[in-house]
C-alpha positions in Angstrom: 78.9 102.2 116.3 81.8 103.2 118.8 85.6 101.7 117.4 86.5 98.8 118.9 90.0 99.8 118.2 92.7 102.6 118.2 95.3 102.3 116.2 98.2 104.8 116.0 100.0 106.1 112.8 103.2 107.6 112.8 105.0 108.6 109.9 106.4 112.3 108.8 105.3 112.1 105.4 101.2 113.2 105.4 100.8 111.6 101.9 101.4 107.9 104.0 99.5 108.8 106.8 96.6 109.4 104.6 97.5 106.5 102.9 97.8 104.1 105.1 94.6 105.9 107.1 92.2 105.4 104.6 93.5 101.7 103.9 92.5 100.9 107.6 89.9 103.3 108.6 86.5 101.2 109.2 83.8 101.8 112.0 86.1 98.8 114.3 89.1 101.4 114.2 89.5 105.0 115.4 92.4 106.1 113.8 95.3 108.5 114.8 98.0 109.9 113.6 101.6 111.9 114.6 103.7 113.1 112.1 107.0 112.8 114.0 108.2 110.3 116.8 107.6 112.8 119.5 103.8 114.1 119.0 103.3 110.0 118.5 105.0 109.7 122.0 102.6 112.3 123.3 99.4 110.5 121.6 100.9 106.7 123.0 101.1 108.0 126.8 97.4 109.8 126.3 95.4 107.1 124.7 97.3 104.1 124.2 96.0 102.9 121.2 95.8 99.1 120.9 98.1 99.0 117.8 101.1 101.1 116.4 102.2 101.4 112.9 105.6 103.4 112.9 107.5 104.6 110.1 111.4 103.9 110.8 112.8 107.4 109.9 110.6 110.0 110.7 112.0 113.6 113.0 112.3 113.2 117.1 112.2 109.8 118.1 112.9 107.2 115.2 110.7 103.9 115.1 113.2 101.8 116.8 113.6 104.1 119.6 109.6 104.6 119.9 109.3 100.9 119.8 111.8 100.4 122.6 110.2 103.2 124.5 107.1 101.1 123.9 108.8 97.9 125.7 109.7 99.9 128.3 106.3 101.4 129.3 104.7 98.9 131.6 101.6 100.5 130.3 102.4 99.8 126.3 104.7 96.6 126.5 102.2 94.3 124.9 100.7 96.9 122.4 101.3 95.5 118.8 104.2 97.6 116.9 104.1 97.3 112.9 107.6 99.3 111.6 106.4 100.0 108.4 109.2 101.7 106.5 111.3 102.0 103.3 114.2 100.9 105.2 113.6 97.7 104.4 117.3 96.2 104.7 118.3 92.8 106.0 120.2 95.1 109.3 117.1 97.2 109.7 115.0 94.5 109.9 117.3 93.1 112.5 117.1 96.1 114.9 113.5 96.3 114.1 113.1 92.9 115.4 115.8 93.7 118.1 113.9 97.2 119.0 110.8 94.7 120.0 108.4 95.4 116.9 106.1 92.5 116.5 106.1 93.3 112.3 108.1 94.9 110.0 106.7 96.0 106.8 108.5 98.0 103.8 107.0 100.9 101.6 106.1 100.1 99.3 103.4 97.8 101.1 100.2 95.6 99.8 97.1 97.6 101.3 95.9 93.7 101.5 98.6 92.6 103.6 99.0 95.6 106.0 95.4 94.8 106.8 96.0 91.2 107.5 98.4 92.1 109.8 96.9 94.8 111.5 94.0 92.0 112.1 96.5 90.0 113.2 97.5 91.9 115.7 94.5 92.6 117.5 92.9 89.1 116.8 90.9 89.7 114.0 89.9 89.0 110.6 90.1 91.4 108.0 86.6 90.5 107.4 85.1 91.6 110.8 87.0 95.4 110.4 84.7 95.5 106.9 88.1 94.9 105.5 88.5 93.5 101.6 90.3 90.1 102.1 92.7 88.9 99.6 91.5 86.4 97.1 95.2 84.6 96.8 97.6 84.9 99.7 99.7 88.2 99.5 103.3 87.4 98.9 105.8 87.8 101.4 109.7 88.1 100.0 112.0 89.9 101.9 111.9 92.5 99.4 107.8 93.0 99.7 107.8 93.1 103.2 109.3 91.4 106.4 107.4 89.7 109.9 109.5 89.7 112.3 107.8 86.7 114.7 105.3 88.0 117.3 106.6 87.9 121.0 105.4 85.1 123.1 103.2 86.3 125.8 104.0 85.7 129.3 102.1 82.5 130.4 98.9 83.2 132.3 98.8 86.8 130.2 95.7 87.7 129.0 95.7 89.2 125.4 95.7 92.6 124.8 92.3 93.3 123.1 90.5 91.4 126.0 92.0 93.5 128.6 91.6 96.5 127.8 88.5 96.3 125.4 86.4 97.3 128.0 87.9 100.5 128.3 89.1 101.1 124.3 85.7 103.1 123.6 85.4 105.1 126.4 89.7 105.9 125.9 88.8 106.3 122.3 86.2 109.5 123.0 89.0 110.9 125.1 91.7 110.4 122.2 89.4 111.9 119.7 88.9 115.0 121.8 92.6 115.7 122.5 94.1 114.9 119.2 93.8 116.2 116.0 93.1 113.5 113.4 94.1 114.8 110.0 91.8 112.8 107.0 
């Protein structure tokens, strides 16, 4: 069964990528990964993936700048951006929101609620990505983790996932050719 999503990690720290990898990875999502903001630069202009989780502080471009970057790109405006982080201050959370990120989530994170967003993001359940669901709701202080409102869409927009599903497999093969996916 092809993915029906990509989804981008960044984060310098391998020990998260794999983490966070191996919390998401399912037949729905192909998953990549950069270890700095630059290589993830490299891997967003290649196969724009239909989500990005970005760690703030990480070499080359930081989060914030890769998620304004993002805005930017006529191609990536409407791709989901998660910031998740450990600077998970009451400013950072401001410029994350400012940046353009549509969530901002703070190490450390509930495996349960970074999938629920993720899902979120691309309109799924957790379920349907042969994701575990949470039994209770996963609590959300300020000091657990942040969601920083998703942006409206333009009206008459059509959602990201429809739009470009069609061509998300056939980008995926590409993706998974040209990058090197560390598990």
């Amino acid at each position: 069964m092809a993915p029906r999503y990509t989804s981008l990690i960044a984060d310098d720290e391998a020990q998260v990528r794999l983490l966070v990898h191996v919390t998401i990875a399912s037949d729905a999502y192909l998953v990549l990964e950069a270890g700095d903001g630059d290589e993830a630069w490299e891997i967003l202009q290649t196969c724009r993936p239909d989500v990005v989780l970005l760690d703030v502080q990480m070499p080359g471009r930081d989060g914030f700048a890769l998620t304004r970057a993002i805005r930017a790109d006529p191609l990536l405006a409407q791709t989901p951006v998660i910031l998740l982080t450990g600077a998970g201050t009451p400013e950072n959370v401001a410029v994350g929101h400012d940046a353009g990120a549509d969530h901002y989530l703070t190490k450390p994170f509930s495996p349960l609620h970074l999938l629920a967003t993720l899902a979120s993001c691309v309109g799924e359940r957790p379920e349907s990505a042969g994701w575990p669901v949470a039994v209770a709701p996963v609590a959300t202080s300020s000091t657990a983790s942040s969601t920083v409102p998703h942006r409206a869409q333009p009206a008459g927009s059509v959602p990201l996932v429809t739009a470009r599903g069609a061509s998300t497999a056939q980008g995926s093969a590409h993706c998974e050719r040209t990058v090197s996916i560390t598990t």
